[in-house]
C-alpha positions as semicolon CSV with decimal commas, in nm:
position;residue;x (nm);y (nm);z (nm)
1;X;8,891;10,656;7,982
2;X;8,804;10,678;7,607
3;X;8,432;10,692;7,535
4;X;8,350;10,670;7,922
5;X;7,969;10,734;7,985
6;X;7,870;10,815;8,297
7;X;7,521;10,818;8,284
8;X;7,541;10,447;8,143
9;X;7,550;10,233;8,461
10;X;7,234;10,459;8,592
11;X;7,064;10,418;8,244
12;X;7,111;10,083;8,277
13;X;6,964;10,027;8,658
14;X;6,772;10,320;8,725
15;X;6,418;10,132;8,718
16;X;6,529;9,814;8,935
17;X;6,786;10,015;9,109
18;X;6,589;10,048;9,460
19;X;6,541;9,657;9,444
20;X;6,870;9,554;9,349
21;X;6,995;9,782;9,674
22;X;6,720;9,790;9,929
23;X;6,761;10,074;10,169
24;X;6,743;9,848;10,455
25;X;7,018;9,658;10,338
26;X;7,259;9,938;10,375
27;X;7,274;10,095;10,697
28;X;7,085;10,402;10,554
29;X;6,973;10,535;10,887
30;X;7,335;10,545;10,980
31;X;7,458;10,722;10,696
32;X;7,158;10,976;10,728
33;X;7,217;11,028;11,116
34;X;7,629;11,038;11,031
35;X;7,601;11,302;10,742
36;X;7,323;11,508;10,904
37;X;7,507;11,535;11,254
38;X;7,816;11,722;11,028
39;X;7,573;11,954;10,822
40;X;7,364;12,035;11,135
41;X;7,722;12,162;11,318
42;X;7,769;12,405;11,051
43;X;7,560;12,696;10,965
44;X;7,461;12,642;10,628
45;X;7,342;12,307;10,705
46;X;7,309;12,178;10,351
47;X;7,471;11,844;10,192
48;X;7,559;11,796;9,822
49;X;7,571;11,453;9,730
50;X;7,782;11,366;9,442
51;X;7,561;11,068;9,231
52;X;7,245;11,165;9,353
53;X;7,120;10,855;9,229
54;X;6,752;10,739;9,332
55;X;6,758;10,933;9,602
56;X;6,830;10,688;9,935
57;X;6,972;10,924;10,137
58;X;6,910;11,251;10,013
59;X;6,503;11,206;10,047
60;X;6,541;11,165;10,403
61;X;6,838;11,413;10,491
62;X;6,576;11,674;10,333
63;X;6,322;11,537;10,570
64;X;6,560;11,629;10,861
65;X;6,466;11,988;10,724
66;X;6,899;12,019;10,552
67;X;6,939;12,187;10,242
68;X;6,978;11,886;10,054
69;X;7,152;11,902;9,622
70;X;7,275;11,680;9,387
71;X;7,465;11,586;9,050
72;X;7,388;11,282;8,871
73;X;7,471;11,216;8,516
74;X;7,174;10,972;8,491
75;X;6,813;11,142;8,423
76;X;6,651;10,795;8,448
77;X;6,787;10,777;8,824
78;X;6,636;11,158;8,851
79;X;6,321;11,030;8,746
80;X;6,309;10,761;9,024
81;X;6,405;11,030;9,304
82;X;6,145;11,235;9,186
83;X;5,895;10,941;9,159
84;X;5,949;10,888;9,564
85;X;5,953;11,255;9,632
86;X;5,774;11,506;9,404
87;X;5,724;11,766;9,625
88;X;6,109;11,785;9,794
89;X;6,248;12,045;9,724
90;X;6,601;11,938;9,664
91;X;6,787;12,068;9,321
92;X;7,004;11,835;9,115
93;X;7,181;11,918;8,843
94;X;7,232;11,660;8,528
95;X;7,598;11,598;8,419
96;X;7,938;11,457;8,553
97;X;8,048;11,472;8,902
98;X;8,378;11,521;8,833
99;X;8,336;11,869;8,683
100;X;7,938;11,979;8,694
101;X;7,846;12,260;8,948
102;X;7,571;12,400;9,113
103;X;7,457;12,662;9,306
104;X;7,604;12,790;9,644
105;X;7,814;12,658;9,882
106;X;7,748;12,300;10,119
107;X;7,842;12,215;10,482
108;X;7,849;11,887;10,390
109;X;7,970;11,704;10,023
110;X;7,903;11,315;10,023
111;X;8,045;11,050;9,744
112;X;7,924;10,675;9,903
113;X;7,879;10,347;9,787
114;X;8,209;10,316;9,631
115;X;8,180;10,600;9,343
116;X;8,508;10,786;9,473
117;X;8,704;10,498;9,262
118;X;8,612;10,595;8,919
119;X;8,701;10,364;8,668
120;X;8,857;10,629;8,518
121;X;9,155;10,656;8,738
122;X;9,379;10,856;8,933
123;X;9,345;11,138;8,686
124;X;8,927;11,169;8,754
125;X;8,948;11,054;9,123
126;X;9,159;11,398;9,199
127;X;8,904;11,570;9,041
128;X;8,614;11,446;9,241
129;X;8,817;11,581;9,571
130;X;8,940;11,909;9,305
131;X;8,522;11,937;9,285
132;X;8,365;11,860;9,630
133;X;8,606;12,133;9,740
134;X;8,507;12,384;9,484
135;X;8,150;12,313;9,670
136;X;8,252;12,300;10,036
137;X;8,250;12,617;10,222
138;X;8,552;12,696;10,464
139;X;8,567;12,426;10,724
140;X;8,313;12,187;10,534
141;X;8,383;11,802;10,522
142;X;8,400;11,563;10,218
143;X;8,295;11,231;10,331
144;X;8,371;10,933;10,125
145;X;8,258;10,548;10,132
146;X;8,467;10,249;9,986
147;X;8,560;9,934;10,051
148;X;8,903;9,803;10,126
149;X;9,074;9,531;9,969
150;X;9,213;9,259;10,169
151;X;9,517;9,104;10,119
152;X;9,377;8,745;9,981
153;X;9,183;9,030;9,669
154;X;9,554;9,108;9,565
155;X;9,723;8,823;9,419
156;X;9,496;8,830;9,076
157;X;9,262;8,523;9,117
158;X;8,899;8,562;9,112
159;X;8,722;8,616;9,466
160;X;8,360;8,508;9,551
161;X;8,183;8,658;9,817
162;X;7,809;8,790;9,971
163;X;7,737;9,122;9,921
164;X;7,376;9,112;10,023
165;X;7,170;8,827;10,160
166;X;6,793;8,880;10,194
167;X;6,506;8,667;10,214
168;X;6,439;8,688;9,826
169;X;6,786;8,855;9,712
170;X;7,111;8,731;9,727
171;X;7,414;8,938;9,548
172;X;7,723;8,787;9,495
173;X;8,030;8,996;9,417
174;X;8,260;8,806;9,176
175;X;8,613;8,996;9,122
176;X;8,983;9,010;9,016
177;X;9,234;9,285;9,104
178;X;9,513;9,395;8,865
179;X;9,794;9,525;9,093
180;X;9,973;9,649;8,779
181;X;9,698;9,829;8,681
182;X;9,522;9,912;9,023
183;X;9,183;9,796;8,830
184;X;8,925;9,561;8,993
185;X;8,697;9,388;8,766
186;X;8,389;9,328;8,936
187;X;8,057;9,142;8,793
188;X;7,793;9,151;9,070
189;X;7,549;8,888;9,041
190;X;7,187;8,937;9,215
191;X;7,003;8,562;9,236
192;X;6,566;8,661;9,298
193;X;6,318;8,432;9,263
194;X;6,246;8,606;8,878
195;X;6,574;8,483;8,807
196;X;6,932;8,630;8,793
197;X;7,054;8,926;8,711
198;X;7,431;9,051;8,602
199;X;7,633;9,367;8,647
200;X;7,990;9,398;8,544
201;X;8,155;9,680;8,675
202;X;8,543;9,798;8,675
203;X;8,691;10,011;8,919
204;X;9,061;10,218;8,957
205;X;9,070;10,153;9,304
206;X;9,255;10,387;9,552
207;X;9,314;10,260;9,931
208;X;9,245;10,449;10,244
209;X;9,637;10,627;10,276
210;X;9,614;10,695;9,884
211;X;9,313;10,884;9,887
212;X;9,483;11,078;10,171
213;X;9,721;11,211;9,943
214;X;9,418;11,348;9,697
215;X;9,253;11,515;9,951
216;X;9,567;11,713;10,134
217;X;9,651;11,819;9,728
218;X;9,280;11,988;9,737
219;X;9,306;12,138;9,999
220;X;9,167;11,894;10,239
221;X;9,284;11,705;10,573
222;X;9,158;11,412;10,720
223;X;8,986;11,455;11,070
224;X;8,804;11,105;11,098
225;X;8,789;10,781;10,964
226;X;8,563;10,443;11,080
227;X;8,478;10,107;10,937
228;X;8,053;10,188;10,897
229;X;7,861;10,456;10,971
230;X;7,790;10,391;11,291
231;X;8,147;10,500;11,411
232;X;8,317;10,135;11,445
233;X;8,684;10,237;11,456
234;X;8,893;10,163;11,125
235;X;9,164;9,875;11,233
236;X;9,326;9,647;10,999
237;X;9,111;9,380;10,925
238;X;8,800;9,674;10,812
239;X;8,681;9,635;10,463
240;X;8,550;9,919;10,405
241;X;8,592;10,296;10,532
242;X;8,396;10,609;10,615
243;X;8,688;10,881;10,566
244;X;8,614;11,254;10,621
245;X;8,796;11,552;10,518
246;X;8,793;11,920;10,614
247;X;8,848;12,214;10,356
248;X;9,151;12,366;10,487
């Protein structure tokens, strides 16, 4: 995508980011016990999370006592980590996910919350799989979070629906799929008593079997796949999956 910035959206959010997506909100526990059970079963027992971001679940997965890295192109959303955790020891490099790299190799490489379907399309979402397996040792798993669209998101008409309901935050996810294109257009509204807030967002999306066919041309196979963290099987009414793959 011409003139793409990835830093932007975490420029943009990085000081309300924690607020707009309280921890509690998104089974955070769930995803720490899920990606720390994998790292723990291998010996390096390390994760590399690909969009750092504030730091949600790599603060605590360091607290297990893992080996916990990052890449985020946003230094605002570095600050925030470090703000919650100046003493962790947990290294992050600055730049792209799709092609920055750090140090050593990771049981564990983790891309949630959507970020595997890069607005910039198919050509930058085989390079997210081309670099968590440049990371993964032998045997290491890729796990990935996104949603799923259902089939009443396909037909091109704007969809309403919940997001997040708190007691003082509501999101809203207004959005429109373009099945010529394979791009959602997404504008998130978050309703607080301080007023509203807006977020448009565009994504290439990918679905479940399609990503399938990125990993097994990195090297990768699938060996699970659930509807949350907490190991709900994946059926055909799930909106969203939990898909891990092993370097070959």
């Amino acid at each position: 995508m011409h003139g793409y910035d990835s830093a932007a959206y975490g420029e943009r959010l990085g000081d309300d980011y924690d607020k707009l997506y309280p921890a509690d909100g998104l089974e955070t526990d769930a995803t720490v016990d899920f990606l720390a059970e994998l790292a723990e079963r291998r010996s390096e027992r390390s994760v590399l999370e690909l969009g750092i971001g504030t730091g949600r679940l790599a603060i605590e997965l360091h607290r297990r006592g893992l080996r916990v890295a990052g890449i985020e192109a946003s230094q605002r959303m570095v600050a925030a980590l470090r703000d919650k955790a100046p003493t962790a020891d947990i290294n992050i490099a600055i730049g792209d996910y799709l092609s920055t790299r750090i140090a050593g190799s990771f049981s564990v490489v983790a891309l949630v919350f959507n970020n595997i379907l890069d607005p910039r399309g198919l050509p930058a979402q085989l390079e997210l799989f081309g670099n968590a397996a440049r990371h993964l040792s032998p045997g290491g798993c890729f796990v990935v979070e996104a949603f799923v669209l259902g089939d009443d998101a396909r037909d091109g008409s704007w969809t309403v629906s919940p997001r997040y309901v708190g007691a003082d935050h509501v999101e809203l996810q207004l959005a429109r799929y373009d099945i010529e294109t394979g791009t959602l257009e997404r504008t998130l509204m978050h309703l607080r008593p301080e007023g509203a807030q807006f977020v448009s967002v565009r994504d290439a999306y990918a679905g479940p079997a399609e990503l399938d066919v990125m990993a097994h041309v990195n090297g990768m196979t699938r060996i699970a796949r659930y509807a949350t963290w907490a190991r709900a099987p994946f059926t055909a009414r799930s909106r969203r999956h939990i898909s891990v793959y092993e370097r070959r």
